[in-house]
PLY file of the C-alpha trace (Angstrom):
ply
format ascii 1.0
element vertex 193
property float x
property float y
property float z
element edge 192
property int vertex1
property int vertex2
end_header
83.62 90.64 110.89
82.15 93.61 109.62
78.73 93.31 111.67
81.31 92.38 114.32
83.22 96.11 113.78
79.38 97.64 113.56
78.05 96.87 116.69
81.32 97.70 118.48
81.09 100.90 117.15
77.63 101.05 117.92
77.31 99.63 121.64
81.41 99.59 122.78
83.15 96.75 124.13
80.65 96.97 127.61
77.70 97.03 125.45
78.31 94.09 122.66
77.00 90.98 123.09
76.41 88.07 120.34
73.25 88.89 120.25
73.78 92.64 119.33
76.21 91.44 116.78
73.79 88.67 115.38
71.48 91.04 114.81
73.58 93.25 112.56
74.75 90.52 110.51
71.16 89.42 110.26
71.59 85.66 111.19
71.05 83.79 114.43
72.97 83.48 117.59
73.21 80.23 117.13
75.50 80.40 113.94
77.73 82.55 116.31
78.34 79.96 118.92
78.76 77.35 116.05
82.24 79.41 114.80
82.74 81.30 118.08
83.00 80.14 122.69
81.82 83.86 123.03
82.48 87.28 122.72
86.03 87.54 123.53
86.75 84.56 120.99
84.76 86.76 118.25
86.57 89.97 119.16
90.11 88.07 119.48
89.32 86.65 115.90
88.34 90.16 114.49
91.25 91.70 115.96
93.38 88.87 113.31
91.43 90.32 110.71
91.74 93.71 110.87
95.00 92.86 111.13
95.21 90.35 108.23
93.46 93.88 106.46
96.28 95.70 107.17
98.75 93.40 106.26
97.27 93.49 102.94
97.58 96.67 102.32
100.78 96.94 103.61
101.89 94.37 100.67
100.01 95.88 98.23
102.20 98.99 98.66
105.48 97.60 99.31
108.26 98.74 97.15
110.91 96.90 98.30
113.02 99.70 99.21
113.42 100.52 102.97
112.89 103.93 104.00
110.37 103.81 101.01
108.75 101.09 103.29
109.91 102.33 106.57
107.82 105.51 105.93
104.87 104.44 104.06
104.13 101.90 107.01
104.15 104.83 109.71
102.28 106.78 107.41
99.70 104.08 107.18
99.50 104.07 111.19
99.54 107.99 111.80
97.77 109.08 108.89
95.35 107.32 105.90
95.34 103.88 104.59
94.46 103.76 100.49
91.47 103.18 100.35
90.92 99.28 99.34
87.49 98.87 99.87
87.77 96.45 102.79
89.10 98.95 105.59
86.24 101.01 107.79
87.38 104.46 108.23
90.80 104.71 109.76
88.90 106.59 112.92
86.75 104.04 113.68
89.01 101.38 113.44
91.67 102.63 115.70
88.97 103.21 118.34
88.09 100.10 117.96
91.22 98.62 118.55
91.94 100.58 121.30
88.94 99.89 123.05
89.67 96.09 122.69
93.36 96.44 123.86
91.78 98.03 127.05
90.46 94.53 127.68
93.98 93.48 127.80
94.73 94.99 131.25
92.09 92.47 132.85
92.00 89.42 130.27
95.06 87.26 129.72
93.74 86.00 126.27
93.84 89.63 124.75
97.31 90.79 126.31
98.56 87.68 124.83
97.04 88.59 121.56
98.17 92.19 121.48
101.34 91.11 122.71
101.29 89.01 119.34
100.38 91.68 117.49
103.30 94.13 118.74
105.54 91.46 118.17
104.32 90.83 114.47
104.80 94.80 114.11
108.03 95.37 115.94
109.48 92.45 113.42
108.27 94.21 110.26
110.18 97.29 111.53
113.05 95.23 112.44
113.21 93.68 109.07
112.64 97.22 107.30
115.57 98.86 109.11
118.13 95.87 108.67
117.18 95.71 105.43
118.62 99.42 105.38
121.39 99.03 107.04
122.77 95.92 104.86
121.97 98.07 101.51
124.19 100.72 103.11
120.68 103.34 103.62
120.51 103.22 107.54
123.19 104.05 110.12
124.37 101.06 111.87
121.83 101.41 114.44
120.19 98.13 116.92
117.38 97.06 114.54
115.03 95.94 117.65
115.69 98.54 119.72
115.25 101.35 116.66
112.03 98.97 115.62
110.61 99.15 119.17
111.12 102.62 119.80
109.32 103.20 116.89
106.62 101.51 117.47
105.89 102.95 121.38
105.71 106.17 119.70
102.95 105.04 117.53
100.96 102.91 120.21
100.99 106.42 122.22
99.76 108.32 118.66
97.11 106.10 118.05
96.09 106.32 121.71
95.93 109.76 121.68
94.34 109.89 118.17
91.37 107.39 119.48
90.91 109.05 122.81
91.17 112.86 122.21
89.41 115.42 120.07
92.52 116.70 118.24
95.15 114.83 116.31
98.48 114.44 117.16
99.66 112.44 114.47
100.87 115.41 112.08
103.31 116.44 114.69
104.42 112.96 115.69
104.85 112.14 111.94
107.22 115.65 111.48
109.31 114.25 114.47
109.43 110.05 113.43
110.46 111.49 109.93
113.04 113.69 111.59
114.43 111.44 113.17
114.42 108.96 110.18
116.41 112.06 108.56
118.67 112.98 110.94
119.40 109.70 112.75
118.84 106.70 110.62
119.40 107.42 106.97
122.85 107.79 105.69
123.25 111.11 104.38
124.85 110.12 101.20
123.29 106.82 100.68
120.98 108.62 98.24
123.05 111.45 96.49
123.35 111.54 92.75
126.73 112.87 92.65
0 1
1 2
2 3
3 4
4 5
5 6
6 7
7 8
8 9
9 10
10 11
11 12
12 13
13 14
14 15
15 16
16 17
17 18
18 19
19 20
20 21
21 22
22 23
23 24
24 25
25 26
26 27
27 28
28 29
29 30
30 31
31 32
32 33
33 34
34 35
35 36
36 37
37 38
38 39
39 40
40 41
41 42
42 43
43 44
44 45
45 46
46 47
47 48
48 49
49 50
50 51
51 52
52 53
53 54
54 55
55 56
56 57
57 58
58 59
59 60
60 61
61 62
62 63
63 64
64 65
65 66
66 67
67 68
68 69
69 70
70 71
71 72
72 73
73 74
74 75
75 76
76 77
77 78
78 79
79 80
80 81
81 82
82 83
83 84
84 85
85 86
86 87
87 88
88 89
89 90
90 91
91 92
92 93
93 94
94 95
95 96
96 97
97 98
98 99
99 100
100 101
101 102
102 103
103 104
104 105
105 106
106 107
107 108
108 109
109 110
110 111
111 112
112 113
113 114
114 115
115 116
116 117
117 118
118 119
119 120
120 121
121 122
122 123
123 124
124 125
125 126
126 127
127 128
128 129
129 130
130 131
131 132
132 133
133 134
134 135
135 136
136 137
137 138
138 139
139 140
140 141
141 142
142 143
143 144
144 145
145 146
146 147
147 148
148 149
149 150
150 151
151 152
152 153
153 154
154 155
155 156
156 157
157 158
158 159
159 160
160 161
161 162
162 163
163 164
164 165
165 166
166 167
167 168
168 169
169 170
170 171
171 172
172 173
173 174
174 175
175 176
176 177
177 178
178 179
179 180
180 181
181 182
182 183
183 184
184 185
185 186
186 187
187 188
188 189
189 190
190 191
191 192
């Protein structure tokens, strides 16, 4: 996977080829085809395991309470992931994933995929904000619609963040946790008095 994330840096989805990414992982083709029908079937595969990454992570720093959650997960999207060891630089990796949703406009395998993938992330979200709403933290507000809304705002930041020289994600971040503020949590859910 990682030789797999090199040489898609390196070359771009147009460019890779088993071969290319053989050659970084210093082994044969051969072995490739053994695990792998192609390209697409190695790039749909490393697309589960940057994901799988994330998930990780995502555990790793869970504290069980739900804007806690709620916020650390967007801030994991807009700005840094911890540093674990296993990640590639956040840059890289969300051109890379861009780049391979692209291939989801012309390949039915990868929009499936991705559509997976939302799903899986609209569902966290979903769970975060009921989770709120049943402690008495969240405004009684429609779970999947809050979750998706959410999360088309951050497929747009990370498509701007992967595509443009500047980064929007400080000023998206001010207005998701603005909204989270103004909108979601319940102003006295966590007052001391």
């Amino acid at each position: 996977m990682r030789a797999t994330f090199c040489a898609l840096q390196e070359y771009g989805y147009a460019g890779l080829s088993i071969q290319r990414i053989a050659d970084e992982a210093d082994l044969s083709k051969s072995t490739f085809y053994h695990h792998f029908d192609g390209k697409d079937d190695l790039l749909l595969s490393f697309q589960e395991f940057m994901l799988a990454q994330f998930d990780k992570i995502v555990q790793l720093e869970s504290t069980g309470d739900p804007e806690r959650d709620l916020r650390t997960l967007i801030g994991f999207i807009l700005d840094d992931l911890p540093d674990y060891g296993e990640m590639p630089e956040k840059d890289a990796v969300l051109r890379s994933l861009v780049e391979l949703r692209a291939q989801a406009v012309q390949d039915a395998e990868f929009r499936k995929k991705y559509a997976e993938t939302d799903e899986q992330f609209a569902k966290r979200f979903e769970r975060l904000i009921r989770d709120g709403i049943e402690r008495g933290e969240f405004a009684e507000v429609d779970p999947e619609r809050t979750s998706r809304m959410l999360l088309t705002i951050l497929h747009g930041a990370i498509l701007q963040h992967a595509t443009r020289d500047d980064d929007p994600a400080v000023e998206i971040r001010e207005s998701i946790d603005e909204y989270i503020d103004q909108r979601l949590v319940v102003e006295d859910a966590h007052s001391t008095d």
